[in-house]
N, C-alpha and C positions, 0 to 999 in steps of 0.2 A: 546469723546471730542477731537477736534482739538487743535492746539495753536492757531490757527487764532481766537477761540472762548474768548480765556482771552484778545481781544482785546488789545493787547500789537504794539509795532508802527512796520513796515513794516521792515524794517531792521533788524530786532530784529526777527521774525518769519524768516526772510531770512537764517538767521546764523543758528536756529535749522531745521531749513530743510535742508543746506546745510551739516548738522552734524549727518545725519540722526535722527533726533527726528520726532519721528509720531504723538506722542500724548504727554501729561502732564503726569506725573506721579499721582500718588494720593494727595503729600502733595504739587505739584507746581498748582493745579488742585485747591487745597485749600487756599492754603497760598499766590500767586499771586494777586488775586482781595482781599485781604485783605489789601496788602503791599500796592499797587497798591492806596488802599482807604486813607491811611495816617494812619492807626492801628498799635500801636504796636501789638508785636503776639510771642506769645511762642507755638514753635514747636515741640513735640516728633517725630524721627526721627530717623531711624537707617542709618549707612552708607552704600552708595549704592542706598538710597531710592530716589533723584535727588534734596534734601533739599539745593542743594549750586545753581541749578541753582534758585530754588523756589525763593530767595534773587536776583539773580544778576539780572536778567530780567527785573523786574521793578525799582530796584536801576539806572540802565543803562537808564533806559528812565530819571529819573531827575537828572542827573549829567550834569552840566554847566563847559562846557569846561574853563580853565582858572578861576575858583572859586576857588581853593585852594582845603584843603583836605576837601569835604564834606561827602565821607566814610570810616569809618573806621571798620573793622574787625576785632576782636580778636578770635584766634584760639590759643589750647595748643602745637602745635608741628609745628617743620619749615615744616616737610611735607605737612601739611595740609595748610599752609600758603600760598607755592606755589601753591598748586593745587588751591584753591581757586581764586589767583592773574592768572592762568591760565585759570581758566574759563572765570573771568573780561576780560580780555586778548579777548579769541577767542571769548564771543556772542559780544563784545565791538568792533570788529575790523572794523564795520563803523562809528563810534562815536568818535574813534579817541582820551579817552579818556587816560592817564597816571595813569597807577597802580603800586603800590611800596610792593614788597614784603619784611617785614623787620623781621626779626630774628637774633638770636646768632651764634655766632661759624664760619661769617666770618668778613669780614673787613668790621669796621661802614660806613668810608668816601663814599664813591659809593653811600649807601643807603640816606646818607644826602646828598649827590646833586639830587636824585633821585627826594625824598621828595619835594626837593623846586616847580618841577612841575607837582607834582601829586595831582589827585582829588579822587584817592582812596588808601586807605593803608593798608592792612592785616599785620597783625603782632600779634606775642607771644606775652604776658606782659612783659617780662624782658629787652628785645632789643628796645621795646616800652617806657619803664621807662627810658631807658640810653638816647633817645632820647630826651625824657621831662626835663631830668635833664641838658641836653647840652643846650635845648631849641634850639634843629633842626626840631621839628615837631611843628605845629599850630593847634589844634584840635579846636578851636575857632569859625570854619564854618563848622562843622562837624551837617548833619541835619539828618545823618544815622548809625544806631549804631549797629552792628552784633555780638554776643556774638556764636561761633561755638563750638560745644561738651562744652558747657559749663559746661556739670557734670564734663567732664572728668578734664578742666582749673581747677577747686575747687578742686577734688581728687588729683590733681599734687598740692598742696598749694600754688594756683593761686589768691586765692580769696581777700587776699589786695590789690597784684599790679589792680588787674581789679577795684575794687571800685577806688583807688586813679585816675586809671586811668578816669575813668566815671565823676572824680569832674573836667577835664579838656575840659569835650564837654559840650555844650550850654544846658540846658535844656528844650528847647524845640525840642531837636533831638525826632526821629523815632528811639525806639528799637525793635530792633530783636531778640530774642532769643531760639535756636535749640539747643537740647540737647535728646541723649539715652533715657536716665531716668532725672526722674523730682525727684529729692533729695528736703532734706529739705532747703540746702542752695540755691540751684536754684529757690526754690518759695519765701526763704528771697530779694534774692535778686530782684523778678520780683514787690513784694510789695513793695521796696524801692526806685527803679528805673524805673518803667514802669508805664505809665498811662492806667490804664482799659485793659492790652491787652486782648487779642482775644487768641484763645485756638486751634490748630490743631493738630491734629497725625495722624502719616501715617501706614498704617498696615502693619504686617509684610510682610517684602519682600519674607521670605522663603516658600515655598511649601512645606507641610508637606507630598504630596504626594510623593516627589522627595529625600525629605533627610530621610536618614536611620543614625538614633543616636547609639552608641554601649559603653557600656565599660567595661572594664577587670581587675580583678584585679590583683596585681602583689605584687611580696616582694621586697620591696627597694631594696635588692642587682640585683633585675631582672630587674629592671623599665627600662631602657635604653635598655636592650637587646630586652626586648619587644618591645618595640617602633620603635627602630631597624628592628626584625621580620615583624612587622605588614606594615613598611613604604614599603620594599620588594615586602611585598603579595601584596599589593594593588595596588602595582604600581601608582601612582597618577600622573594625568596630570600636576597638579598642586596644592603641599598642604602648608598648614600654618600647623608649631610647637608652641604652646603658650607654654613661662614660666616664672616665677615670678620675674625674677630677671635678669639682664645684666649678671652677672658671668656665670650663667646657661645657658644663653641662646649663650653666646660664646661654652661654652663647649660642650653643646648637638651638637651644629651645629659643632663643628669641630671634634668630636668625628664620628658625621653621615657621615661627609668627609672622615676621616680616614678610615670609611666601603665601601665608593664607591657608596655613595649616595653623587649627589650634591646640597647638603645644602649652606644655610650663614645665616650667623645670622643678625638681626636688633636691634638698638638700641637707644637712646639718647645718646652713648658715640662715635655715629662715625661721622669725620668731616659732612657737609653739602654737598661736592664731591662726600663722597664715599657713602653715605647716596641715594643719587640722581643715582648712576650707581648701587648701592644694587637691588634698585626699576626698575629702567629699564632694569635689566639680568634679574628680575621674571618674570618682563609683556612680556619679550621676549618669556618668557620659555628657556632662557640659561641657570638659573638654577630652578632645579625641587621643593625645599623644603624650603622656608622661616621660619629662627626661628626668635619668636620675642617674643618681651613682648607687654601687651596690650595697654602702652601707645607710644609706635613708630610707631604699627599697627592703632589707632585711627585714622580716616579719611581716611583710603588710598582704593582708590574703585579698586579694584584688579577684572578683571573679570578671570572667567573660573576657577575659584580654584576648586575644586574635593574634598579635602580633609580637611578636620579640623582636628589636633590631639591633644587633652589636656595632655602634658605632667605636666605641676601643672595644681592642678584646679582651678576657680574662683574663688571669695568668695562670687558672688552673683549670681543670676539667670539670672539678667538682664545686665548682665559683660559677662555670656557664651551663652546666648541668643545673643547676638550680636557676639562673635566669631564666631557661628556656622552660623550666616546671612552672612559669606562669602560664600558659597556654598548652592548648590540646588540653585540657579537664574535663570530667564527667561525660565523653564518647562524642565531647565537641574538636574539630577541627582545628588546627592552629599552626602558626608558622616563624620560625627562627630562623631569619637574616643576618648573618655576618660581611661586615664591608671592612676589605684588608687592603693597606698597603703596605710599601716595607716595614715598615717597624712593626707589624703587628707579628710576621710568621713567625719569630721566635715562642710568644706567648699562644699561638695556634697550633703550633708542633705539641708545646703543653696539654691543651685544650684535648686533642687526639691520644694523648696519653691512656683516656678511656676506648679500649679496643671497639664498643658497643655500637658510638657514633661513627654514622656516616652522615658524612654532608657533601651534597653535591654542589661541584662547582658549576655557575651557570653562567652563560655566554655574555661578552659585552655587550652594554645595553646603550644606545642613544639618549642623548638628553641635554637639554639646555644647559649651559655653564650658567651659574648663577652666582654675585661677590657673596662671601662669608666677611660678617662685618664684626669687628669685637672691639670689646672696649679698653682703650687705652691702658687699663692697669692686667688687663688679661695678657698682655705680651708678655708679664714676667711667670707668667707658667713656661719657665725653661726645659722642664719635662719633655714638652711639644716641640722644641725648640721654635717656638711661635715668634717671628720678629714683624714689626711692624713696618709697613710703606712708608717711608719718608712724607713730610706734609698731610698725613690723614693712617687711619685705625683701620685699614682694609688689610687683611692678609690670608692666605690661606692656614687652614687648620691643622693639616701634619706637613711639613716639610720632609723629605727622602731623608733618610739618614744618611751624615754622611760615610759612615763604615760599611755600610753594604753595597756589593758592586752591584752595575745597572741592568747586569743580565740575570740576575737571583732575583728574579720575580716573582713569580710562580713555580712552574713546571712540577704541578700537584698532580697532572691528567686530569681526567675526567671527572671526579668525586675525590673529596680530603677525607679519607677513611678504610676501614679492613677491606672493603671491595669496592671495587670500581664503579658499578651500578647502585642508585640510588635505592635506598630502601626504607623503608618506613621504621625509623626505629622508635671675755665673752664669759659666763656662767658656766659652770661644769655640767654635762651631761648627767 
């Protein structure tokens, strides 16, 4: 199928030809002549899959220049706010229309003169609420309504400010609604606020011919050195570090600096500048190894990643089934690393919940012990149960738990999956 085929207006196919787009993806393929029809539509959708232009395309053909706000977007994270207001931006650039990207963590004024002549708004809930409460935003002609990663807005304890927000648009708006996983709060809220939608999902983006899954096990005083090892071996064009927390994910990343790996970490705690130049050293490939957690990663379409490495693990299937959907794309090659010790098998038993994946387990590996060094205020991630060395900041990164006995290791066999052989399967937001 062509774009020319979803009948979409001429300008509008000019911009993704001129952007190289050949074809529609599967869920813009789907979810456009839906939009298009005046349907609401709940989308499953992973990132990467082209679910943001699936929305902007035919939003863009009925935006009335000079009508006030009549889209608004809600997204969990500033990054995905801008990307989003980026995309409105370039298919929109003969339309002419005004898009306002509004979130926390810089300076309100700018975004409220913005506001007064914009016809489309993306925006977090929190920066969005301060907005409401100034009454600098009019949601009042608002006929289009985007809920983005919506799992993910709910998992971040998004899901008041979004209803309060939703009591400020007309009800006879057009919703939209794209989300990972379809949670149980995500179908409350499609019965509470949506009329009859419509249903798409877009298939996995990954080839399972291309990604090789792997994981190792390790003893918490190893886990970092391994991690360490394996980043080496592999050499990666380009990988993601996932871990559970900000403290940790500072620390791994500047501890992997410290090795001569060039790391940096991501997070919600860095301004909205340096958050923006994090993102653009990766996409350059200035720097090789992104650590992050998985809600600062949420929405960011990173091409060419090589690597996944589960430094924590998920807690759900459908949490590392999307980490690992950063790599192996377009019949490129790619590889998803999981490193466990005790505390992690419970959340890996989860992980396995999906019958589909297999991951093989691979043989102890040699390698230097190396200190993991952190900072003085990182010992209070009790989570980890991280305690510091008396007289100095060195400790290892996961201590054993102490509830699980010493012989519940492993004893996975050969591969953690259906068959035993590997197979290719601060300001408000």
């Amino acid at each position: 199928m062509e774009f020319s085929e979803l009948k979409l207006e001429d300008d509008l196919i000019r911009v993704a030809v001129e952007s190289g787009f050949k074809e529609p993806t599967a869920i813009q393929a789907k979810a456009i002549p839906l939009i298009k029809s005046g349907s609401d539509l709940i989308g499953q959708s992973e990132t990467g899959s082209g679910k943001t232009v699936a929305f902007v395309l035919p939003i863009l053909e009925k935006i009335a220049r000079g009508g006030g706000v009549q889209c608004l977007v809600l997204t969990p994270t500033r990054e995905l706010a801008e990307q989003v207001a980026s995309e409105f931006s370039r298919f929109g650039k003969y339309r002419h229309a005004t898009i306002s990207a509004v979130y926390g963590g810089v300076e309100i004024n700018p975004q409220i003169n913005r506001i007064r002549h914009s016809e489309i708004v993306v925006a977090t809930p929190g920066r969005l609420l301060d907005h409401l409460s100034r009454r600098t935003v009019d949601l009042s002609r608002v006929k289009f309504l985007i809920l983005d990663e919506a799992d993910k807005m709910f998992d971040m304890g998004f899901i008041g400010d979004v209803k309060e927000i939703i009591s400020h648009t007309p009800r006879n708006r057009q919703t939209l609604l794209f989300s990972a996983t379809i949670s149980h709060d995500v179908m409350e809220l499609s019965r509470s606020y949506m009329n009859s939608p419509a249903s798409v999902k877009s298939s996995h983006l990954v080839d399972k011919k291309f990604l090789k899954q792997e994981y190792y096990d390790s003893s918490p005083r190893d886990k970092f050195s391994l991690l360490l090892h394996l980043i080496k071996q592999e050499n990666p064009g380009l990988g993601m570090v996932f871990c559970a927390t900000r403290t940790r994910t500072d620390s791994v990343a500047r501890n992997l600096h410290k090795n001569n790996v060039e790391a940096i970490a991501l997070h919600g705690g860095h301004s909205q500048n340096r958050r923006n130049a994090i993102i653009r050293d990766f996409h350059s490939g200035k720097i090789h190894i992104l650590v992050a957690t998985d809600v600062a990663a949420r929405g960011l379409d990173i091409k060419n990643v090589t690597h996944v490495f589960n430094f924590d693990i998920p807690k759900t299937s459908q949490e590392y089934v999307h980490r690992i959907g950063r790599t192996a794309r377009a019949g490129k090659s790619g590889k998803a690393i999981s490193i466990l010790c005790d505390i992690d098998h419970d959340n890996f038993r989860r992980v396995l919940d999906d019958r589909t994946l297999v991951i093989e387990k691979m043989p102890p590996q040699s390698f230097a012990r190396v200190p993991f060094i952190a900072r003085q205020h990182d010992a209070g991630d009790r989570k980890f149960g991280n305690r510091p060395r008396p007289g100095g900041g060195r400790f290892h990164p996961m201590p054993s738990h102490p509830r699980r006995s010493p012989g519940n290791r492993s004893g996975y066999g050969s591969s953690y999956g259906h068959r035993r052989q590997h197979s290719s399967p601060g300001l408000r937001q």
